[in-house]
Each structure stands twice: as structure tokens, then as C-alpha cells.
Residue, then its C-alpha position, 0 to 999 in steps of 0.5 A: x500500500x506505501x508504495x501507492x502513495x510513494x512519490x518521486x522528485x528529480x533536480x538537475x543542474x550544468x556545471x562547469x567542473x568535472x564530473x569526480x570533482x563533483x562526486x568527491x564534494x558530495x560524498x564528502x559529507x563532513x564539508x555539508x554544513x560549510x557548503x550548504x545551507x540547509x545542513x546544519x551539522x553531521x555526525x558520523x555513526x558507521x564510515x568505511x570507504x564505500x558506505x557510512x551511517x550518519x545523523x544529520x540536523x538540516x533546515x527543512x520548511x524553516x525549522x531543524x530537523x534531525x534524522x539518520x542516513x545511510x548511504x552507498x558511495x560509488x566512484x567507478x560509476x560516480x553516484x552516490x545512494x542515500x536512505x533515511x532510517x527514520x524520517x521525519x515529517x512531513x516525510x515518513x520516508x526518505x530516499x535517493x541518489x546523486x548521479x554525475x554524467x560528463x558532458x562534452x566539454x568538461x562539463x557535468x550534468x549533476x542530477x539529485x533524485x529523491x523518493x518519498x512517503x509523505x508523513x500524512x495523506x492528504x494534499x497539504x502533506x504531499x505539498x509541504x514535502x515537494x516544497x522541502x524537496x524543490x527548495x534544498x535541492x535547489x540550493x544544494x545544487x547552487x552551492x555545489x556549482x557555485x564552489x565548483x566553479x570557482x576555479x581552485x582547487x577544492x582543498x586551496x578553499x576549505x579547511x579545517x582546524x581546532x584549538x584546546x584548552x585545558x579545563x580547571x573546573x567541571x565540564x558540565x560548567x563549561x557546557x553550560x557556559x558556552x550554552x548560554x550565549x545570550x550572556x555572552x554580551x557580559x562575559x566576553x570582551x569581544x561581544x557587545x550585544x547577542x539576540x538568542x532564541x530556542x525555537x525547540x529544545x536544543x535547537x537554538x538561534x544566535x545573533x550576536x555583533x561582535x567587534x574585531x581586533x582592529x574595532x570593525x563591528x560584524x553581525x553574525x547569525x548562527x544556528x546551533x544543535x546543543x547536545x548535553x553533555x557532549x559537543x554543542x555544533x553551529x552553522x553560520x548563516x551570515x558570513x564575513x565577506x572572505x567565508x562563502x561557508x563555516x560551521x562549528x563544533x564545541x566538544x566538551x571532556x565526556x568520561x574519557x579522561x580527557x580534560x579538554x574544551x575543544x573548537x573546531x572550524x570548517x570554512x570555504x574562502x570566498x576567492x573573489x573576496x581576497x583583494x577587497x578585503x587584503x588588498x591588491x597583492x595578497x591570496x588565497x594563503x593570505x586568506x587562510x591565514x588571516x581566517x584562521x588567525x581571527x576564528x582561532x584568536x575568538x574560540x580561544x577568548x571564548x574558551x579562556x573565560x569558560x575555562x575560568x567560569x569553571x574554575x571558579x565553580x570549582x571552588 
């Protein structure tokens, strides 16, 4: 009877790149949340070469949904297979695939198909899944073409670093410390004003302005999967000019003997922003270094005064 009410999508789009090139960005999925929008955070359960299970928060009809995957990855015929565990509405299953065809010229014809039940019966149900499906698979496929193109090197443009710091105090204190954002403003010197909302549990949204090292202000809006006691992830969504895409992740010691708070980054370097932000003469290295400096430089004042927050718990 399921299969009655099972339906089918299919998005494609040109791009300008090989299509390996292609395939490798997608069944990279520890980049997704750098490199597209709706992705918000991934965590790997199972990985081998050719097969990984793993859950992941994206924005679906504007709220963050969690679910599992599995997926099959296949080089030779450069495809990769997806099925969700479990679903969640409007959808009461989920699968598809990523197929890349080389076309004369160098280019690739990426085609992204989905097949699904829809939570409900009903029209209303059947509409707000295809409205889910059309728009993340069309800012999906953006994105891809969009890095794609550029024209460098996929590992010139995304990279990943993290910080540690060693913990005085309880950890739950500096989970606790890093959860409540919304006093952040007090707390921390680089700071001066934070907007936070929870829309549902551990789900939170976070502006915040905060004022660099040479006074120029930013605004940043973020939104953050916060699982206690263990790692807290965020996704930015507004980006500083040099960034097409940077996401987070906060981990916290967890009964392994470690006593480290943890911030790592995965960043995209906007190549066309290099020279109005460096200045003439400068590149993608200047890039790197400057992003790094400047994201590393706030996890550490971050992670300095939870690590004092715990210390003063402690006593």
C-alpha cells in the first residue's frame, strides 16, 4: 500500500567542473554544513570507504530537523545512494541518489533524485514535502556549482582546524557556559550585544555583533544543535565577506579522561573576496591565514573565560 502513495522528485543542474570533482564534494559529507545551507551539522555513526551511517540536523520548511542516513558511495560509476532510517515529517520516508554524467566539454550534468512517503495523506502533506524537496535541492545544487566553479582547487578553499584548552573546573560548567550565549554580551570582551532564541529544545538561534581586533563591528547569525553533555555544533548563516561557508563544533571532556574544551572550524574562502578585503597583492594563503588567525584568536577568548567560569565553580 506505501508504495501507492510513494512519490518521486528529480533536480538537475550544468556545471562547469568535472564530473569526480563533483562526486568527491558530495560524498564528502563532513564539508555539508560549510557548503550548504540547509545542513546544519553531521555526525558520523558507521564510515568505511564505500558506505557510512550518519545523523544529520538540516533546515527543512524553516525549522531543524534531525534524522539518520545511510548511504552507498560509488566512484567507478560516480553516484552516490542515500536512505533515511527514520524520517521525519512531513516525510515518513526518505530516499535517493546523486548521479554525475560528463558532458562534452568538461562539463557535468549533476542530477539529485529523491523518493518519498509523505508523513500524512492528504494534499497539504504531499505539498509541504515537494516544497522541502524543490527548495534544498535547489540550493544544494547552487552551492555545489557555485564552489565548483570557482576555479581552485577544492582543498586551496576549505579547511579545517581546532584549538584546546585545558579545563580547571567541571565540564558540565563549561557546557553550560558556552550554552548560554545570550550572556555572552557580559562575559566576553569581544561581544557587545547577542539576540538568542530556542525555537525547540536544543535547537537554538544566535545573533550576536561582535567587534574585531582592529574595532570593525560584524553581525553574525548562527544556528546551533546543543547536545548535553557532549559537543554543542553551529552553522553560520551570515558570513564575513572572505567565508562563502563555516560551521562549528564545541566538544566538551565526556568520561574519557580527557580534560579538554575543544573548537573546531570548517570554512570555504570566498576567492573573489581576497583583494577587497587584503588588498591588491595578497591570496588565497593570505586568506587562510588571516581566517584562521581571527576564528582561532575568538574560540580561544571564548574558551579562556569558560575555562575560568569553571574554575571558579570549582571552588
Amino acid at each position: 500500500m506505501a508504495a501507492l502513495h510513494e512519490h518521486h522528485t528529480e533536480h538537475t543542474q550544468v556545471v562547469a567542473a568535472p564530473a569526480d570533482v563533483l562526486h568527491g564534494l558530495v560524498a564528502d559529507v563532513t564539508l555539508w554544513p560549510a557548503l550548504f545551507g540547509p545542513c546544519v551539522h553531521v555526525r558520523h555513526l558507521e564510515r568505511s570507504e564505500r558506505a557510512e551511517r550518519f545523523e544529520m540536523w538540516a533546515t527543512v520548511n524553516g525549522s531543524v530537523s534531525r534524522w539518520i542516513s545511510r548511504r552507498t558511495l560509488d566512484p567507478d560509476r560516480l553516484r552516490v545512494t542515500f536512505a533515511q532510517e527514520v524520517s521525519r515529517p512531513p516525510f515518513a520516508s526518505m530516499g535517493g541518489e546523486w548521479l554525475f554524467r560528463a558532458l562534452p566539454g568538461g562539463d557535468t550534468e549533476v542530477v539529485l533524485r529523491h523518493s518519498f512517503t509523505p508523513a500524512e495523506p492528504g494534499g497539504e502533506t504531499v505539498e509541504r514535502a515537494l516544497a522541502a524537496l524543490d527548495r534544498n535541492s535547489t540550493q544544494e545544487l547552487a552551492a555545489l556549482a557555485r564552489l565548483a566553479e570557482l576555479g581552485h582547487p577544492v582543498a586551496d578553499l576549505a579547511f579545517s582546524f581546532s584549538d584546546s584548552i585545558e579545563l580547571p573546573g567541571a565540564p558540565a560548567d563549561a557546557y553550560a557556559f558556552i550554552e548560554r550565549a545570550d550572556r555572552w554580551a557580559e562575559r566576553l570582551p569581544h561581544v557587545s550585544q547577542v539576540r538568542l532564541a530556542e525555537p525547540a529544545e536544543g535547537i537554538q538561534e544566535l545573533e550576536m555583533e561582535t567587534v574585531t581586533a582592529d574595532g570593525a563591528a560584524h553581525t553574525t547569525r548562527s544556528v546551533r544543535v546543543c547536545r548535553s553533555p557532549a559537543w554543542i555544533a553551529y552553522k553560520q548563516q551570515v558570513t564575513p565577506k572572505l567565508l562563502l561557508g563555516h560551521s562549528g563544533l564545541w566538544t566538551f571532556p565526556e568520561g574519557s579522561g580527557s580534560t579538554e574544551l575543544t573548537s573546531r572550524h570548517t570554512v570555504l574562502l570566498n576567492p573573489a573576496a581576497v583583494t577587497e578585503v587584503l588588498g591588491p597583492g595578497h591570496g588565497l594563503a593570505d586568506a587562510r591565514d588571516m581566517v584562521r588567525a581571527a576564528l582561532g584568536r575568538n574560540s580561544a577568548t571564548t574558551m579562556a573565560y569558560a575555562a575560568q567560569h569553571t574554575a571558579r565553580a570549582h571552588r
